[in-house]
Residue frames relative to the residue before (quaternion, step in Angstrom):
aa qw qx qy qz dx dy dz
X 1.0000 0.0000 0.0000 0.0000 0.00 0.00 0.00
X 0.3409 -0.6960 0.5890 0.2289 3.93 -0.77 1.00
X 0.4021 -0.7074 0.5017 0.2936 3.33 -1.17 0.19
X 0.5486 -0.7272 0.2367 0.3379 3.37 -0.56 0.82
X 0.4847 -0.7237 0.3781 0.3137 3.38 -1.00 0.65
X 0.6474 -0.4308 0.3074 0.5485 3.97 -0.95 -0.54
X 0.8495 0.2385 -0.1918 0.4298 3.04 -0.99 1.18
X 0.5097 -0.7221 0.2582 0.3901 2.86 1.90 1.46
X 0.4524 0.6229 -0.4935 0.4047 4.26 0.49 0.16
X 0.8236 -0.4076 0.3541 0.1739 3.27 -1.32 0.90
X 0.1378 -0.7278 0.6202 0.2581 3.72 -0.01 -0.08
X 0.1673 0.7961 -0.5799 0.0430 3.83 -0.14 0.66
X 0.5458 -0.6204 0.3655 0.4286 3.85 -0.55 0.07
X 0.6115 -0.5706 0.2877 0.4666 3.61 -0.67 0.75
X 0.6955 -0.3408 0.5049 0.3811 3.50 -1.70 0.61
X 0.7650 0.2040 0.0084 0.6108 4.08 -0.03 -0.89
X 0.2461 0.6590 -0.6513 0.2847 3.70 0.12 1.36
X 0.3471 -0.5422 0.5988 0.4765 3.85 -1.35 -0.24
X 0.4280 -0.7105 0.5110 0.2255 3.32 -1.00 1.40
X 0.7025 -0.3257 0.3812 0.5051 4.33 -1.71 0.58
X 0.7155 0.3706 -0.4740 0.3550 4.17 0.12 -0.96
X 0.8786 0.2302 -0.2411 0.3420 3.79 0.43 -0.29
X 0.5251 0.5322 -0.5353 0.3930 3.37 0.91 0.91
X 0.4222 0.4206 -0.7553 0.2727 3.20 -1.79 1.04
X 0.6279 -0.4642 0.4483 0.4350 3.18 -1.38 -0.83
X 0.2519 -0.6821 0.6837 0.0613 3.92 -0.73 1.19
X 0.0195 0.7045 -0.7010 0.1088 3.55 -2.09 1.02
X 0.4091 0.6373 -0.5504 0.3516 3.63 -0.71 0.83
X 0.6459 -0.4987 0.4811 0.3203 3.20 -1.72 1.23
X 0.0893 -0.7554 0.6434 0.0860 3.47 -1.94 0.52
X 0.1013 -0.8321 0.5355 0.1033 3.39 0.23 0.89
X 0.2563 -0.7462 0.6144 -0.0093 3.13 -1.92 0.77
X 0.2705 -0.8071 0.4573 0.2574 3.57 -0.17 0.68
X 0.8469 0.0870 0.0138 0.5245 3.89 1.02 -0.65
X 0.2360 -0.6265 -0.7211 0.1787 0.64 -0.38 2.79
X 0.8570 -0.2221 0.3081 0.3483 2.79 -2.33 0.09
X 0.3847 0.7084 -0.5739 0.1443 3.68 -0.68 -0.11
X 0.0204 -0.7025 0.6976 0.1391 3.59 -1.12 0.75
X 0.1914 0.8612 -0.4696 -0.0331 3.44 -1.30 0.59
X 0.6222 -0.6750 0.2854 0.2754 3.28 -0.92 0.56
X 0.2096 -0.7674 0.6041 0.0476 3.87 -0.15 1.41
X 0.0602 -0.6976 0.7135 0.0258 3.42 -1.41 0.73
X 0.1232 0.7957 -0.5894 0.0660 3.86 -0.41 1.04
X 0.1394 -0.6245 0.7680 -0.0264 3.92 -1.17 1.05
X 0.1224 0.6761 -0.7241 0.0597 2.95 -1.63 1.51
X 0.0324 -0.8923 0.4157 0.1728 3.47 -0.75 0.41
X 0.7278 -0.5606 0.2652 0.2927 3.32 -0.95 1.23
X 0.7123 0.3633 -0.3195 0.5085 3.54 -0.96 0.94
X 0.6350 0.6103 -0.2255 0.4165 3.70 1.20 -1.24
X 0.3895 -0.6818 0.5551 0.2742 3.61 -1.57 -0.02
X 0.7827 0.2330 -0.0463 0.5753 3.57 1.79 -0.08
X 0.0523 -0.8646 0.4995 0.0170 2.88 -1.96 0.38
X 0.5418 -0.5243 0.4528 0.4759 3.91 -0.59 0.08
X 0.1021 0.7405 -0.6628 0.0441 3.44 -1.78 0.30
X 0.0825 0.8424 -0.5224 0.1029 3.63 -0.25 1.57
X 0.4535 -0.6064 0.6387 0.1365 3.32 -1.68 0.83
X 0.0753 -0.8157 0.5725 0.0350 3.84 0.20 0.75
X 0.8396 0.0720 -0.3553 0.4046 3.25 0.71 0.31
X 0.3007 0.6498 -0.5319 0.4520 3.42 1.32 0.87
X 0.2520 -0.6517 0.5946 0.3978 3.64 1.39 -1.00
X 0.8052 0.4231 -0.3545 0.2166 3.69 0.10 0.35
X 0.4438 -0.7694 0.4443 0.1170 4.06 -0.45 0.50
X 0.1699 0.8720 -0.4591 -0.0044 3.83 -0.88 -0.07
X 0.3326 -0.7643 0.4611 0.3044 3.33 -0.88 -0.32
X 0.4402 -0.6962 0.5599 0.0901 3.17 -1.59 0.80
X 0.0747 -0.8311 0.5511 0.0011 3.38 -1.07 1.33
X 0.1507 -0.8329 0.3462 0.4045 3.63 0.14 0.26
X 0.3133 -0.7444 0.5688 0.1556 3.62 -0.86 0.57
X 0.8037 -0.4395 0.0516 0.3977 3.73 1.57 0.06
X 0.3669 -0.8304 0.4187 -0.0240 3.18 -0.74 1.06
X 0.4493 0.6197 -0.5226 0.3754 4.02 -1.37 0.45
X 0.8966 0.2967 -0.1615 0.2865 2.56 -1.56 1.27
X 0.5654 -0.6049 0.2007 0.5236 2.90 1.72 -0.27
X 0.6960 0.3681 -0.2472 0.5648 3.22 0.95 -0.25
X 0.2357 -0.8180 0.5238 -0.0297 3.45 -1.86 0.66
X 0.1310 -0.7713 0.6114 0.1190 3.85 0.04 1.00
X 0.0467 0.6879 -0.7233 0.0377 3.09 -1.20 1.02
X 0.5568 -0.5706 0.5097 0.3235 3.18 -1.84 1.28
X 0.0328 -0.7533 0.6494 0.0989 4.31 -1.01 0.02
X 0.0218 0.7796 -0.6101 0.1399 2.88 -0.59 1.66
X 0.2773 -0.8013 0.5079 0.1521 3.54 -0.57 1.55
X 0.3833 -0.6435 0.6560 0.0931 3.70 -1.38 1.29
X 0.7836 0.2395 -0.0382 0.5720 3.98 0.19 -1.14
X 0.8731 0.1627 -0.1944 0.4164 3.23 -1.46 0.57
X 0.2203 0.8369 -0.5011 -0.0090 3.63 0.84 0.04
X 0.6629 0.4361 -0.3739 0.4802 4.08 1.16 0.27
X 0.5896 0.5403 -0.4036 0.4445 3.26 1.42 0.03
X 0.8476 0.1823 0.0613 0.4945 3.69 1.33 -1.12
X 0.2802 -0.7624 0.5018 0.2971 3.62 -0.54 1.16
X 0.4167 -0.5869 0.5404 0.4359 3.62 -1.70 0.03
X 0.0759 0.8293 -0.5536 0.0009 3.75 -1.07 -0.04
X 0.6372 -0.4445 0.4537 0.4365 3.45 -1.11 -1.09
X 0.1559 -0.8378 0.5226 0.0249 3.36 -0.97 0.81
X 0.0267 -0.7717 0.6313 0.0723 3.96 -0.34 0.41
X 0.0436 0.7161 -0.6872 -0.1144 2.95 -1.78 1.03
X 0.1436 -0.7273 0.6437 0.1900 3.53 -1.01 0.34
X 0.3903 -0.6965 0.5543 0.2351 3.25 -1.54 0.73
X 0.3397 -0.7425 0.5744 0.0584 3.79 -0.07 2.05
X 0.7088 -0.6497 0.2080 0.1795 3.66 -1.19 1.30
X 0.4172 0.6523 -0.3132 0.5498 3.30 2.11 -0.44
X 0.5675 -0.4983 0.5802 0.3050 3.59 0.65 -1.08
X 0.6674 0.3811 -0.3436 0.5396 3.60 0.92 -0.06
X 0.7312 -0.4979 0.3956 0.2470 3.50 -1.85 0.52
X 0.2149 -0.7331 0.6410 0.0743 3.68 -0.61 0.23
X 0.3200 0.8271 -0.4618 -0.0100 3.63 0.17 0.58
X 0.1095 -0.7810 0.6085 0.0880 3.25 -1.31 0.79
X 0.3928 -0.6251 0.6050 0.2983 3.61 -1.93 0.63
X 0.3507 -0.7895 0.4748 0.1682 2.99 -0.60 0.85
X 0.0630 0.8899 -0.4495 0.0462 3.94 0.21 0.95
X 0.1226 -0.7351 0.4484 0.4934 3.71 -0.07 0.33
X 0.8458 0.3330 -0.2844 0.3047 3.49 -1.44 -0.25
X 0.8323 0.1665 -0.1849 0.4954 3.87 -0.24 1.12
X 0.8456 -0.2042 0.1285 0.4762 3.37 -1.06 -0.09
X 0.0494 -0.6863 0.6917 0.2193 4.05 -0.75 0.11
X 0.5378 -0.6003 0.5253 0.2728 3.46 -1.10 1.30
X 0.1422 0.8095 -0.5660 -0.0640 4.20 -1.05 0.53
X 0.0561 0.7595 -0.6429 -0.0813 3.84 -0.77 -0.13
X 0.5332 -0.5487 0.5641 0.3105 3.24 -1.44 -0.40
X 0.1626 0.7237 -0.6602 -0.1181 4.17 -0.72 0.44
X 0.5133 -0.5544 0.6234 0.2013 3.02 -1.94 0.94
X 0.2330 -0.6989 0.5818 0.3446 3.02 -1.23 0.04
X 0.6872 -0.5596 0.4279 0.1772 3.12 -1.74 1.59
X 0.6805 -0.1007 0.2719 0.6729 3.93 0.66 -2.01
């Protein structure tokens, strides 16, 4: 039983939370075609929350995650980079939750390729 919140309502997680299928910590290459680059994305979200971290470990840079909205399996989060800002832009990010159980993630860019890979989850 939750204890009750102010104003005697349920305590329930917010309407726009990161739902139980995509919280832990996620890893896998993301490849881009222009330019070419494949690299290695590390995202941690946790469940109940409205955010999360997301790093390039060998871009040398790091950021945060905001979600901007969710359903259905899939999740747009805002990505604002903190470290390395000449190595990495901030934008939009989409993940979808792919039928294995791993992450499908794409940058979302308008006009050309959007960069995608697959991340596993780590824990």
């Amino acid at each position: 039983h939750r204890p009750p919140a102010r104003g005697g309502a349920h305590l329930a997680a917010p309407r726009h939370a990161i739902p139980g299928q995509f919280a832990g910590s996620w890893s896998g290459t993301v490849h881009q075609t222009n330019p070419a680059l494949n690299v290695t994305v590390q995202i941690t979200l946790t469940e109940g929350t409205t955010h999360g971290t997301i790093g390039y470990p060998q871009l040398g840079c790091s950021g945060k995650l905001g979600l901007l909205s969710q359903g259905h399996g899939l999740l747009t989060l805002g990505l604002t980079i903190t470290s390395g800002q000449s190595s990495c832009v901030s934008g939009k990010v989409r993940l979808a939750v792919r039928p294995d159980g791993d992450l499908e993630f794409t940058f979302l860019q308008s006009g050309g390729a959007e960069p995608t890979g697959t991340l596993d989850r780590v824990f």
